[in-house]
gemmi code that builds the backbone of each chain (N, CA, C; Angstrom):
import gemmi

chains = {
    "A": [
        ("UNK", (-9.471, -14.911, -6.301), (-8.430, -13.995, -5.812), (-8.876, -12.559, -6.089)),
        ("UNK", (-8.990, -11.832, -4.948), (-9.191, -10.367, -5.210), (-8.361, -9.175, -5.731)),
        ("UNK", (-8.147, -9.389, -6.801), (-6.897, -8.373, -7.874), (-7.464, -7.570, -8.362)),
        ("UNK", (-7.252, -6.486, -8.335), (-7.486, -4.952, -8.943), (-5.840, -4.198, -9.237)),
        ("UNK", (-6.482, -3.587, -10.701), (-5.460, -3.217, -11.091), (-5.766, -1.098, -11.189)),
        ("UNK", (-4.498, -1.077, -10.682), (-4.695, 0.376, -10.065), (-4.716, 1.381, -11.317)),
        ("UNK", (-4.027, 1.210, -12.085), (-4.024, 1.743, -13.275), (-5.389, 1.971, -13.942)),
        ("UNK", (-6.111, 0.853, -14.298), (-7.221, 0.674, -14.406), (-8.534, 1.157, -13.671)),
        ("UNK", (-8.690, 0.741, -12.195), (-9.475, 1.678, -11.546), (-9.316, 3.155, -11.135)),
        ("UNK", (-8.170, 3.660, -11.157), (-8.124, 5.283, -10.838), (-9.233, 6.400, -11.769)),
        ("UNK", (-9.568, 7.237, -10.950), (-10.235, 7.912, -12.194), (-10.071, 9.377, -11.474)),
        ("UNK", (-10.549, 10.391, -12.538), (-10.433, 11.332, -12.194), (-11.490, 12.158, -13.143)),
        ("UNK", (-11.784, 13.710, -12.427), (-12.943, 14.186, -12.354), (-12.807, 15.634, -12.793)),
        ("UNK", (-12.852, 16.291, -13.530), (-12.461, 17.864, -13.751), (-12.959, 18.749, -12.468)),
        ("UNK", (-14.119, 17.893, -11.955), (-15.041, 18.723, -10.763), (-13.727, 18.916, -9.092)),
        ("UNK", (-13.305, 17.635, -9.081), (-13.186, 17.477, -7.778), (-12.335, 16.102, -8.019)),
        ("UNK", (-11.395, 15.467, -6.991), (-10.259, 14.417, -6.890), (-11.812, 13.429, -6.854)),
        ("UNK", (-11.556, 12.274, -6.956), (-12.141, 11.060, -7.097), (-11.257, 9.973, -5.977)),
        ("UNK", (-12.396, 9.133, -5.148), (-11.708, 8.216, -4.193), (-12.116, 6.457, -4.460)),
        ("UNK", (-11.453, 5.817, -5.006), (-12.251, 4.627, -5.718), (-11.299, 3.715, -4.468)),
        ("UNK", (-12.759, 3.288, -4.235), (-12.491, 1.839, -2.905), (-12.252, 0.594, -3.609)),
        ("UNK", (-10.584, -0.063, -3.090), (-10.416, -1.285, -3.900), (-10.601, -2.227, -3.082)),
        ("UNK", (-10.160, -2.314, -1.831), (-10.342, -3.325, -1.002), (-10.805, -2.988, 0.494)),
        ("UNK", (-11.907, -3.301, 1.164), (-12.236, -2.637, 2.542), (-12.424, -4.344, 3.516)),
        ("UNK", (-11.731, -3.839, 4.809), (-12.123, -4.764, 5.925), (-12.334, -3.877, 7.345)),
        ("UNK", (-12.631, -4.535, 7.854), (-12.555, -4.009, 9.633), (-11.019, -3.462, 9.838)),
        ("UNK", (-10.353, -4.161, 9.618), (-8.988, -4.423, 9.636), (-8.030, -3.325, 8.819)),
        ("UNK", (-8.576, -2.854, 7.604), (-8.200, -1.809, 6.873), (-9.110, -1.414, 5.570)),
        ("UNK", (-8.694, 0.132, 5.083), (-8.982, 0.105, 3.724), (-8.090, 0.658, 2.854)),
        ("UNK", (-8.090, 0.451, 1.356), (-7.237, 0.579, 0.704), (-8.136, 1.162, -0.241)),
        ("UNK", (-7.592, 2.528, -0.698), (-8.264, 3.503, -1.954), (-7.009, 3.642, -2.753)),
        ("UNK", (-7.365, 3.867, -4.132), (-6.772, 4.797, -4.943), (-7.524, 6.318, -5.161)),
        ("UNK", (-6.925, 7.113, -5.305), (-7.331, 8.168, -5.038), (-6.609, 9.377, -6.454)),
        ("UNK", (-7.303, 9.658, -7.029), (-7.562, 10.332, -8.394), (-7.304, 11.810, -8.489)),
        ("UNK", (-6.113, 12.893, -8.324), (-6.101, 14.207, -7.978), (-5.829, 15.082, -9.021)),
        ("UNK", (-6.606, 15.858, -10.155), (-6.382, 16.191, -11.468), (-5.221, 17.543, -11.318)),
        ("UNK", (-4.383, 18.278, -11.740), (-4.183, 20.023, -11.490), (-4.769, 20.423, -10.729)),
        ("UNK", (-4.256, 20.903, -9.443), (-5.000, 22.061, -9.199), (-5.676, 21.354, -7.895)),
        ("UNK", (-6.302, 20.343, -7.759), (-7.608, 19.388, -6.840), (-6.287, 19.099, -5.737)),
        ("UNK", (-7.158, 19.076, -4.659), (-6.802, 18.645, -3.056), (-7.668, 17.413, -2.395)),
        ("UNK", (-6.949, 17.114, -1.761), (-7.671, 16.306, -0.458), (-7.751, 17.418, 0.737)),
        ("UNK", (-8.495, 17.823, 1.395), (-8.286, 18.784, 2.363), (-7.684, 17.712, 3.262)),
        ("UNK", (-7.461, 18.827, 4.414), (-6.679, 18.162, 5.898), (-7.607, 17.416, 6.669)),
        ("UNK", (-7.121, 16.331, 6.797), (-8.201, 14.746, 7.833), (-7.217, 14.570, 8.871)),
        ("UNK", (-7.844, 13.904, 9.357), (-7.109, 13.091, 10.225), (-7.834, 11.984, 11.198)),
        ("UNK", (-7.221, 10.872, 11.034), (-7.800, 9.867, 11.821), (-7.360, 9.593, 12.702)),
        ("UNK", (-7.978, 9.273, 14.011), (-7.782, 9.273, 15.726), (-7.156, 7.874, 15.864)),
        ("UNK", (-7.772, 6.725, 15.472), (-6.753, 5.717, 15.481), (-6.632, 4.699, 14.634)),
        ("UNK", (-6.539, 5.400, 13.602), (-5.833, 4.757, 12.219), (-4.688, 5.100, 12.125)),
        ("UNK", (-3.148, 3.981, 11.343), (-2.962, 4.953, 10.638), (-2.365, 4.842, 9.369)),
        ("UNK", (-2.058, 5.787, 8.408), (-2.366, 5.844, 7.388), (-0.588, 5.848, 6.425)),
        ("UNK", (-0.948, 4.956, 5.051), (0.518, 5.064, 4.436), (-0.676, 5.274, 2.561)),
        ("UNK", (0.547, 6.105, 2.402), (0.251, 6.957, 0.892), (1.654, 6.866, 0.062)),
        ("UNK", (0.810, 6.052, -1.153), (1.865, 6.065, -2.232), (1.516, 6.361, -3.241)),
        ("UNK", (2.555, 7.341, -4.099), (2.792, 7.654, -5.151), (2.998, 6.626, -6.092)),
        ("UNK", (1.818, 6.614, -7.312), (1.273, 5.791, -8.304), (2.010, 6.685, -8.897)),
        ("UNK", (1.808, 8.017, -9.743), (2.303, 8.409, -11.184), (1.589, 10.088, -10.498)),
        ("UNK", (3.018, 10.817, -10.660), (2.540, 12.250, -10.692), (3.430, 12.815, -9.685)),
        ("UNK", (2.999, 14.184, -9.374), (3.723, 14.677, -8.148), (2.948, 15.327, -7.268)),
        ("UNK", (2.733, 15.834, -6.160), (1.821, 16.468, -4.872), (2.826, 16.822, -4.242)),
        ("UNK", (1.952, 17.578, -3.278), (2.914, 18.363, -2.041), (1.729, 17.868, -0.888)),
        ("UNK", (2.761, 16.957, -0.339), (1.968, 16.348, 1.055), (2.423, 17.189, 2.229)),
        ("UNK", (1.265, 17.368, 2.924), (1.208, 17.834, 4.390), (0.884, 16.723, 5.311)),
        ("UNK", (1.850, 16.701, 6.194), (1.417, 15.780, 7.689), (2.359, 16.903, 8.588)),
        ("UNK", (1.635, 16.856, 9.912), (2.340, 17.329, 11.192), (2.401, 18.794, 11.020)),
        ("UNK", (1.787, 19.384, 9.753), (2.730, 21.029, 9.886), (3.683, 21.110, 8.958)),
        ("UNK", (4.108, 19.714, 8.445), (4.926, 20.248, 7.133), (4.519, 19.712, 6.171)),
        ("UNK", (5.426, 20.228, 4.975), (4.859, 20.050, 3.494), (6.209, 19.310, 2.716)),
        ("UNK", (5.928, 18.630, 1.793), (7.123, 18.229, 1.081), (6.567, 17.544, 0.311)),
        ("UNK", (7.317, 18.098, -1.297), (7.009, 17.486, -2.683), (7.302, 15.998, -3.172)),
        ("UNK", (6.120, 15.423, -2.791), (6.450, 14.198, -3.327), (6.147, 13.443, -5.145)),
        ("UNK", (6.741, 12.088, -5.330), (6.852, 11.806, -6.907), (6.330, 10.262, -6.568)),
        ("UNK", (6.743, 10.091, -7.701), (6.247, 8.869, -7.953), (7.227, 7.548, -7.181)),
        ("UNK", (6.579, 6.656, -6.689), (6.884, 5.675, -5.829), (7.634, 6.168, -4.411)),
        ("UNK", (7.353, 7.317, -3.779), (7.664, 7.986, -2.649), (5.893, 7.187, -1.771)),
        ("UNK", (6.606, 6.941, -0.397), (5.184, 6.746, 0.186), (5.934, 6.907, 1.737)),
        ("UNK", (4.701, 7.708, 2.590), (4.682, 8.704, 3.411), (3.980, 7.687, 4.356)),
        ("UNK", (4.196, 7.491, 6.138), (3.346, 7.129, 6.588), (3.125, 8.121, 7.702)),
        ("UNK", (1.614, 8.238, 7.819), (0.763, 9.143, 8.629), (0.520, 8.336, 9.712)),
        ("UNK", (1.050, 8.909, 11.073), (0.738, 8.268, 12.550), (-0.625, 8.603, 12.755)),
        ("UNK", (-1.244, 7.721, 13.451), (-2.805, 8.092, 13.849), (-2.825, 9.450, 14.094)),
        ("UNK", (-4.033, 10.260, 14.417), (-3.593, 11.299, 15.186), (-3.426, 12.748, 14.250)),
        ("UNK", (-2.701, 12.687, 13.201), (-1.890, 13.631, 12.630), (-2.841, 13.920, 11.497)),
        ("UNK", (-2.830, 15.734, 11.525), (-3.535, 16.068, 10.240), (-2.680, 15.974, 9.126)),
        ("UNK", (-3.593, 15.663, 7.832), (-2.951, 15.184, 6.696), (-3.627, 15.741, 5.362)),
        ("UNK", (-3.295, 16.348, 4.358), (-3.989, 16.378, 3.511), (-2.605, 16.456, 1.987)),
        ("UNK", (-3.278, 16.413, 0.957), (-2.482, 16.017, -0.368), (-2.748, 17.341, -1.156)),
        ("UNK", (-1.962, 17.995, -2.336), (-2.432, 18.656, -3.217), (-1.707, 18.773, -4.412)),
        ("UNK", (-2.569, 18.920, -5.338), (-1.447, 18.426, -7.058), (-1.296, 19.764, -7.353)),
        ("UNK", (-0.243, 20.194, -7.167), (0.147, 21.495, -7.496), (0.605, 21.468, -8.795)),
        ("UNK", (0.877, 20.506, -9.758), (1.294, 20.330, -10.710), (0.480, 20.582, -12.122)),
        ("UNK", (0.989, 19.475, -13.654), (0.135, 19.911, -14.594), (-0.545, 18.635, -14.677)),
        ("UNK", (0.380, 17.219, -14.301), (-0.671, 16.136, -14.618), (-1.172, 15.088, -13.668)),
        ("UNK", (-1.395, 14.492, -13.792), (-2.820, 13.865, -12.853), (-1.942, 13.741, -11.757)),
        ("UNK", (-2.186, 13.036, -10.517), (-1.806, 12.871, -9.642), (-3.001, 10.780, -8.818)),
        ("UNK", (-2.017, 10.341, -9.391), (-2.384, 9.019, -8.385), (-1.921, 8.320, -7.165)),
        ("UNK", (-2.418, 8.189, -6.114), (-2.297, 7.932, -5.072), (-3.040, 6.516, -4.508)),
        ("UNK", (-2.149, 5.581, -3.868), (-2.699, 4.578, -3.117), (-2.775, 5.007, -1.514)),
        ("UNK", (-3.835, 5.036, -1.445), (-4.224, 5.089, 0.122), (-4.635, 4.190, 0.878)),
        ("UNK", (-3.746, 3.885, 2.244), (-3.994, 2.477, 3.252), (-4.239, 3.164, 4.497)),
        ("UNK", (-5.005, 2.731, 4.945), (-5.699, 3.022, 6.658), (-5.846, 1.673, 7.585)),
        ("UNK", (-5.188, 1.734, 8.408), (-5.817, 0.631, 9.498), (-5.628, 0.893, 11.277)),
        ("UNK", (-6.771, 0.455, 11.661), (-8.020, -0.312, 11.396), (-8.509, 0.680, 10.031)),
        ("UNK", (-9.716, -0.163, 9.901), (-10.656, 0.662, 9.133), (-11.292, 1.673, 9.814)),
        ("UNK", (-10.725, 3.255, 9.427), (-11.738, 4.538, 10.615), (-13.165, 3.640, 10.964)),
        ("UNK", (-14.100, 3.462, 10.509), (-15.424, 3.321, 9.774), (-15.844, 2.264, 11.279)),
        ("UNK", (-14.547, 1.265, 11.786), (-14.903, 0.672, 12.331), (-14.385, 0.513, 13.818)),
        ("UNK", (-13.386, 1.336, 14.212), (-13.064, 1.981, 15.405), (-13.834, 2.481, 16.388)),
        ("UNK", (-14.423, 2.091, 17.302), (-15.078, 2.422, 18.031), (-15.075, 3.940, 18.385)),
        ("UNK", (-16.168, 4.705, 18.242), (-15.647, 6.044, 18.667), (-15.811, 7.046, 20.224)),
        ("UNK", (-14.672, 7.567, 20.486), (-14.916, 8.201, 21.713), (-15.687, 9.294, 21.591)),
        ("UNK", (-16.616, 9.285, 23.111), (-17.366, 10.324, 22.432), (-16.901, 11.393, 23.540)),
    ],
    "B": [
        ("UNK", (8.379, 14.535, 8.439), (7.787, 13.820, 8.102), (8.029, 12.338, 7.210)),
        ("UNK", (7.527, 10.976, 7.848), (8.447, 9.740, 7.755), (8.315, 9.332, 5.960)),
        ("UNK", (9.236, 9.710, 4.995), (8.906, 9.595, 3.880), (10.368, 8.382, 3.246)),
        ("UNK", (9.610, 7.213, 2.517), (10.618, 6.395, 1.988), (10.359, 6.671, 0.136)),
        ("UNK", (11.412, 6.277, -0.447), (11.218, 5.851, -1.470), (11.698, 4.326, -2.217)),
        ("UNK", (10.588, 3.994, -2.531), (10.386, 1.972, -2.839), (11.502, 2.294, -3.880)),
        ("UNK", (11.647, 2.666, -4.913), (12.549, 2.241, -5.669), (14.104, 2.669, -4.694)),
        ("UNK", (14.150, 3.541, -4.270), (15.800, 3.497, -3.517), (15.719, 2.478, -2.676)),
        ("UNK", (14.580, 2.379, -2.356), (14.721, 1.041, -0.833), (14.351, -0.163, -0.989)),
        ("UNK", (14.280, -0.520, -1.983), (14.086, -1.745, -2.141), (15.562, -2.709, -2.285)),
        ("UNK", (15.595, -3.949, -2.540), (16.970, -4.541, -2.415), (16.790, -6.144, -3.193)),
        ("UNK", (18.097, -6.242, -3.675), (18.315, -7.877, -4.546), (19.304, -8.447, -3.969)),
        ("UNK", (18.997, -9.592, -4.025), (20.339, -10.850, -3.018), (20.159, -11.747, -4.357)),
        ("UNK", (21.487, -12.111, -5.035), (21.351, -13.614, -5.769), (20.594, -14.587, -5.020)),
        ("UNK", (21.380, -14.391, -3.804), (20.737, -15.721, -2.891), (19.276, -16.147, -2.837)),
        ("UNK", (18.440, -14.738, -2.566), (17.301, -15.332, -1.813), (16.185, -13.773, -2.302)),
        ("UNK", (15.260, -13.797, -1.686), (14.813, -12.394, -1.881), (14.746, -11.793, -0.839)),
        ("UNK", (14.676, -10.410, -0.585), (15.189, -9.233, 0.385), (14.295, -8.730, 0.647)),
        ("UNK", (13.334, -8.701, 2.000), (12.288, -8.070, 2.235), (12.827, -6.630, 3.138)),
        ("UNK", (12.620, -5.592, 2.670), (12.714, -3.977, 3.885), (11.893, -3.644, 4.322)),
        ("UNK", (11.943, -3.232, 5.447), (10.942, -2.671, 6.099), (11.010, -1.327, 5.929)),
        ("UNK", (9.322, -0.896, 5.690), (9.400, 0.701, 5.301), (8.825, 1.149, 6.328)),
        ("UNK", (7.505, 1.156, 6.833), (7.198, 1.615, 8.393), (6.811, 0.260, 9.113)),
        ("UNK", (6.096, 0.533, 10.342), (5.413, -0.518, 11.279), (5.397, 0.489, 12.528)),
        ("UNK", (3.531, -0.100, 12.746), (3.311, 0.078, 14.020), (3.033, -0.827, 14.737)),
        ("UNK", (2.334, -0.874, 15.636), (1.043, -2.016, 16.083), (0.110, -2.420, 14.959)),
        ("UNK", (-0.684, -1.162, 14.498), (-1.352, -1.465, 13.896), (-1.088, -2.057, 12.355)),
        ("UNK", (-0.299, -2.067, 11.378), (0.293, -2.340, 10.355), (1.602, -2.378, 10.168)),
        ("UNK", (2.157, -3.182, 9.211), (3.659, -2.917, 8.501), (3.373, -2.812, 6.854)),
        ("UNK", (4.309, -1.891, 6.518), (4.320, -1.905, 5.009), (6.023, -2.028, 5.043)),
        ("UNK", (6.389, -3.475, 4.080), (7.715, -3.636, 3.591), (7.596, -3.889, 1.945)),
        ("UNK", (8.924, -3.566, 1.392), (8.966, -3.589, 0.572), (9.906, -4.712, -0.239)),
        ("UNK", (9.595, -5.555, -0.905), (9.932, -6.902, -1.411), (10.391, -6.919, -2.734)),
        ("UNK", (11.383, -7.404, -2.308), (12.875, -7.293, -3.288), (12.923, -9.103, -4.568)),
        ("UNK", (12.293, -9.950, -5.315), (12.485, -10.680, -6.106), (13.106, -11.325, -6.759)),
        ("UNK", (14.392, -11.553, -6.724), (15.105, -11.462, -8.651), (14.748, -12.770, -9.167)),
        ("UNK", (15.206, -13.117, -10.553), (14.743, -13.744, -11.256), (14.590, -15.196, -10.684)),
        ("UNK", (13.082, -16.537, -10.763), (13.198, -17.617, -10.159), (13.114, -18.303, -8.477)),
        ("UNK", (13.298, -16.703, -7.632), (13.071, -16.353, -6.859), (11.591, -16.524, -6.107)),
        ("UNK", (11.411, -16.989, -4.727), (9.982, -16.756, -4.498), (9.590, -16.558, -2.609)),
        ("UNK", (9.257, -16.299, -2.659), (8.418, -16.324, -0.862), (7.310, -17.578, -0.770)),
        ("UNK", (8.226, -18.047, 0.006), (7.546, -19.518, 0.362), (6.023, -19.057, 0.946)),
        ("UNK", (5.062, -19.953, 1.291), (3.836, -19.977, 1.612), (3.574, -19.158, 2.827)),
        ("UNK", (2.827, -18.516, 3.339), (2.851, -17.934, 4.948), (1.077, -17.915, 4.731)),
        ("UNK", (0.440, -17.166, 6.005), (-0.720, -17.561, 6.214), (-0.404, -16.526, 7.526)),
        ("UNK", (-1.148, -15.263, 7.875), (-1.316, -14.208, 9.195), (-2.411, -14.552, 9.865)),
        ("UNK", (-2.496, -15.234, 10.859), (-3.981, -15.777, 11.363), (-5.125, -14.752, 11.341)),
        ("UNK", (-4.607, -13.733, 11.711), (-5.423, -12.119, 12.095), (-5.011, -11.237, 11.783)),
        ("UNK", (-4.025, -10.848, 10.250), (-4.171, -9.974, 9.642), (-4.341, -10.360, 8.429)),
        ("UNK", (-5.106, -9.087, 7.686), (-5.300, -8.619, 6.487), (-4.000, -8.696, 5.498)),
        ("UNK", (-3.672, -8.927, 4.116), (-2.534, -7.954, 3.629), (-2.755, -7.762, 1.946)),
        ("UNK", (-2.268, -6.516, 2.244), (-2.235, -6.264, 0.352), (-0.951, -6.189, -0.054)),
        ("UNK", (-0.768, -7.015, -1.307), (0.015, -6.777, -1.884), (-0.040, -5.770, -3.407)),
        ("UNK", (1.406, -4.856, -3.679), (1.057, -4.195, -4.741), (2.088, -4.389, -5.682)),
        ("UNK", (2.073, -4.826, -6.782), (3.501, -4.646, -7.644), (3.828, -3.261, -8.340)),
        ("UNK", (5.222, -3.292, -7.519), (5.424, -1.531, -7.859), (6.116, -2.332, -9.350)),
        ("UNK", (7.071, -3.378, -9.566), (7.757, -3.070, -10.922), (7.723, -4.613, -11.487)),
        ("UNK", (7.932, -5.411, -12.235), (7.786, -6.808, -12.786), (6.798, -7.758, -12.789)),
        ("UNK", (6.456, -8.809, -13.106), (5.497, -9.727, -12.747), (5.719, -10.843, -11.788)),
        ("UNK", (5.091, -11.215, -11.603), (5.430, -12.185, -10.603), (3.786, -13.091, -10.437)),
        ("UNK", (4.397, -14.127, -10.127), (2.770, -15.334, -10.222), (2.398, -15.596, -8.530)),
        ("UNK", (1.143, -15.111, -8.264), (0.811, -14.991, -6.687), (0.001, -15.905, -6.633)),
        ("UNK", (0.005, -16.543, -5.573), (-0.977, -17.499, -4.964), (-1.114, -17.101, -3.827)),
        ("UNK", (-2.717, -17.373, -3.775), (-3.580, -17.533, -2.489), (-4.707, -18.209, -2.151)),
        ("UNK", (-5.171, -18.850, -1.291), (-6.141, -19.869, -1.105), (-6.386, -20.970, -2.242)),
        ("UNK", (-4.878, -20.812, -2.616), (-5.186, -22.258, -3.947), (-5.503, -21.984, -4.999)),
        ("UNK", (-5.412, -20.545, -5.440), (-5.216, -20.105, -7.176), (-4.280, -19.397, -7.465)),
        ("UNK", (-3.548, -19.755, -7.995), (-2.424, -19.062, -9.016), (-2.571, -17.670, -9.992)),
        ("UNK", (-2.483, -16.597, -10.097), (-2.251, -15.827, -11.454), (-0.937, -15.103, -11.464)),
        ("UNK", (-1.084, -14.472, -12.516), (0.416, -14.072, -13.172), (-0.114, -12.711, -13.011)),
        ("UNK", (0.421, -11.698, -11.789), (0.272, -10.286, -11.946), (1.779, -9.216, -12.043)),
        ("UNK", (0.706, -8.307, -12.736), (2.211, -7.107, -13.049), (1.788, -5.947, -12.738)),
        ("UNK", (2.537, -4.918, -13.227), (2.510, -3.333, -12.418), (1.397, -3.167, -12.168)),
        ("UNK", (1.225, -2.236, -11.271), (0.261, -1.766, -11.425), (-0.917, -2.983, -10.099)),
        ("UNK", (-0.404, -3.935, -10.319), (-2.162, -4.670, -9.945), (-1.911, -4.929, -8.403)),
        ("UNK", (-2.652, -5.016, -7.865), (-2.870, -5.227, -6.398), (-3.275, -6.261, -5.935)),
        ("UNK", (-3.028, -6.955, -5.040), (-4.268, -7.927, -4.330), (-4.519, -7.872, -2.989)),
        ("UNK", (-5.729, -8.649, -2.514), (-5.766, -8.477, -0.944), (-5.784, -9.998, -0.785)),
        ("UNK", (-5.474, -10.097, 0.927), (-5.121, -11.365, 1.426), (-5.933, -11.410, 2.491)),
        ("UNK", (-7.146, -12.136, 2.748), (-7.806, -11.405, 4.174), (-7.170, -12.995, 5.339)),
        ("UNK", (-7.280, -12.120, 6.138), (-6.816, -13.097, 7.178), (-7.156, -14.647, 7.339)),
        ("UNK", (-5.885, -15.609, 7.604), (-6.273, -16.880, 7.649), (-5.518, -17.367, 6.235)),
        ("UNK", (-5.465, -16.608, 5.140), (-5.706, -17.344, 3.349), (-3.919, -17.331, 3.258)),
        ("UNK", (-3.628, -19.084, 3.161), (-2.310, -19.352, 2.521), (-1.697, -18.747, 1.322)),
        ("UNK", (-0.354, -17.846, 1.388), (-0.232, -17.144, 0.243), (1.255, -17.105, -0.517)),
        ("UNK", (1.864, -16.975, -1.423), (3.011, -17.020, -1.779), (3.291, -16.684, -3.293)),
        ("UNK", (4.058, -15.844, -3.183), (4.861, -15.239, -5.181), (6.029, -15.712, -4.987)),
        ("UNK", (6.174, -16.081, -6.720), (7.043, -16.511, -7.415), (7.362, -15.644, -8.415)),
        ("UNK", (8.743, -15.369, -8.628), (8.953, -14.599, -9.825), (9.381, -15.418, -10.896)),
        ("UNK", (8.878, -15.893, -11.423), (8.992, -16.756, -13.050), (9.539, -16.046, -14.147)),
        ("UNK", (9.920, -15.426, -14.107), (10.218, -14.396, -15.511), (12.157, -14.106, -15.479)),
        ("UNK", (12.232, -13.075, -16.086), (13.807, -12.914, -16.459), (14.178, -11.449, -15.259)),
        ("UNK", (13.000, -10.488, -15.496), (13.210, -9.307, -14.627), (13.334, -9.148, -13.426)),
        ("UNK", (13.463, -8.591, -12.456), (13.230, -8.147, -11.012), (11.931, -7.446, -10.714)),
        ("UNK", (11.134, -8.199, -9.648), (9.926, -7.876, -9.123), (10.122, -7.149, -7.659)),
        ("UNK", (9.546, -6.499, -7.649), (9.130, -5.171, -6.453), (8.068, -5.172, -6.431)),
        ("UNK", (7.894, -5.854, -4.965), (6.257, -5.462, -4.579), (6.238, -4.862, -2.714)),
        ("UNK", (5.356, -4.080, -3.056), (4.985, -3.730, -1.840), (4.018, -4.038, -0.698)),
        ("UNK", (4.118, -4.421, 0.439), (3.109, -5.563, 1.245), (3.303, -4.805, 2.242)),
        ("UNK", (1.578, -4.848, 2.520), (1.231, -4.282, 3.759), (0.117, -5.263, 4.722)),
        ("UNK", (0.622, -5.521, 6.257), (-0.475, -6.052, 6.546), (-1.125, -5.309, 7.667)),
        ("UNK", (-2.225, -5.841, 8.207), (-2.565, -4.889, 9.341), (-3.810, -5.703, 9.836)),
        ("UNK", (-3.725, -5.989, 11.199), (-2.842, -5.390, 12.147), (-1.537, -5.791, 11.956)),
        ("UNK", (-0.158, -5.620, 12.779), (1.175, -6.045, 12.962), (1.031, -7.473, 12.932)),
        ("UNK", (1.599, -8.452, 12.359), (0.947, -9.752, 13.127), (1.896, -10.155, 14.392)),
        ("UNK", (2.632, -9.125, 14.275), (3.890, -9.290, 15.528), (3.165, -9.022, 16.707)),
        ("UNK", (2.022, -8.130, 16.847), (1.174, -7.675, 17.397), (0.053, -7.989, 18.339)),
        ("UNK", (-0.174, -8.879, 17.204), (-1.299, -9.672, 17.740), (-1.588, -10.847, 18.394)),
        ("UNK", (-2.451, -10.634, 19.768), (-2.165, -11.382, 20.785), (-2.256, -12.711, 20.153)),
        ("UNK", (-1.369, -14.138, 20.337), (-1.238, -15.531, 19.744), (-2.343, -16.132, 20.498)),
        ("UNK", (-3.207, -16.694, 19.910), (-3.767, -18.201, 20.092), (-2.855, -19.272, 20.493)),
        ("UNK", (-2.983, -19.837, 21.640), (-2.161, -20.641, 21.779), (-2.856, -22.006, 21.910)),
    ],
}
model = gemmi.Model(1)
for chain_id, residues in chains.items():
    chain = gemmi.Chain(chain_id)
    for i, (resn, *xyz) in enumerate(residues, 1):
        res = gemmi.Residue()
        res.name, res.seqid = resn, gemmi.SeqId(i, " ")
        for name, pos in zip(("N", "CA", "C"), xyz):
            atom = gemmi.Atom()
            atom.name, atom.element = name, gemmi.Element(name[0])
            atom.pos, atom.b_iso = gemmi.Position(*pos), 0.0
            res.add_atom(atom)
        chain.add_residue(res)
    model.add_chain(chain)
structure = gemmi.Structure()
structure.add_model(model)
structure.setup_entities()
């Protein structure tokens, strides 16, 4: 059985947020994602994925669509394909995040 | 921007356990799964989707492809498509877990 415990794999980096891959398929992937004070995810966005983010332990100010709003712990946001998105820990302590994508970007055929 | 929170939205029935739906597209659903004590989700099996499960709060004993463990906060698992699966909450507390699969399996064209 493939169990990972999120607590356990999160990590974080004084340099820069940290993205630890727990489970990947064609089908989707699933990160935890590590955001210390201060650290961002810049703005992404995937063409036809799409994407749901949950609050593990901490607080951020998520952007999708143009807006922003402070999220906490066990708040989770879903991102329509398409839509720029990015996270930032405006706060003092860590910031953990579960991140789900599907398909997997990686494996979406791309338009060129 | 589409934002839930699992602990307000989640739900308990003496009766039975209470699954919510938090988003769904085509491509995925993430609901959120309601437990109480003795409680369980009978066996299921998504021919062609993926799913993770996450326990936002209690333990609960998961099976899939014919092994049993006893997981709690924090831990995750994945289910890849095809693999017979089902939790039980054995304990005294209320379990909250969060399940996502993807694609929709509502979605996906049936084998007939």
């Amino acid at each position: 059985m493939d169990v990972r415990n999120v607590a356990d794999a999160r990590r974080f980096s004084p340099d820069k947020g940290v993205r630890v891959p727990l489970f990947e398929s064609e089908r989707m992937f699933c990160d935890v994602l590590g955001l210390g004070p201060g650290q961002e995810r810049p703005p992404v966005a995937h063409e036809e994925s799409d994407a749901v983010y949950y609050v593990v332990e901490g607080r951020g100010d998520f952007t999708a669509g143009g807006v922003t709003r402070a999220l906490g712990e066990k708040d989770a946001v879903r991102v329509p394909a398409g839509q720029v998105h990015a996270v930032r820990n405006g706060g003092t302590g860590n910031l953990t995040i579960l991140v789900l994508a599907a398909p997997h970007p990686n494996y979406v055929s791309r338009r060129v």
